[in-house]
C-alpha positions, 0 to 999 in steps of 0.5 A: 490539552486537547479537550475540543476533539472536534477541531482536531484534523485527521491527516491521511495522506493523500498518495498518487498510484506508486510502485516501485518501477515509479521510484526515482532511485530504485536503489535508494526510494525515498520514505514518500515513495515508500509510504506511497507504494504500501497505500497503492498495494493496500489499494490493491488488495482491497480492490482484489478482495471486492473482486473476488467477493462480486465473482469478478475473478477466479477464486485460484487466480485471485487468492495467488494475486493475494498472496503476491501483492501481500508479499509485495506489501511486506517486502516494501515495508521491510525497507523502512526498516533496513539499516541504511 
């Protein structure tokens, strides 16, 4: 069936700068708006992480940044999950 990788397209979505004080209905953000918020707090963990390793932050500071943005992450996430 797919024998011809080469044609077939990787699809990565392509999501503005998102979080939740940019969702429409706070109470109630759509899937895009979600999935948009967990790529904008990927984004940001990895640009803490190249912060910290280049010395551009304070170790202390930029590990609390971490852990808040990975809590963030996993708070999010937790509504693709709830029943609705």
């Amino acid at each position: 069936m797919f024998e011809d990788d080469e044609k077939i397209i990787d699809f990565k979505p392509k999501y503005p700068h998102t979080l939740p004080q940019d969702w429409k209905d706070i109470d109630n953000p759509t899937v895009y708006e979600i999935s948009a918020t967990l790529e904008t707090l990927k984004k940001m963990y990895a640009n803490q992480v190249k912060d910290l390793n280049e010395g551009r932050v304070e170790t202390e500071i930029g590990e609390e940044n971490l852990r808040n943005i990975a809590t963030n992450y996993q708070s999010i996430k937790s509504i693709l999950f709830e029943p609705r």
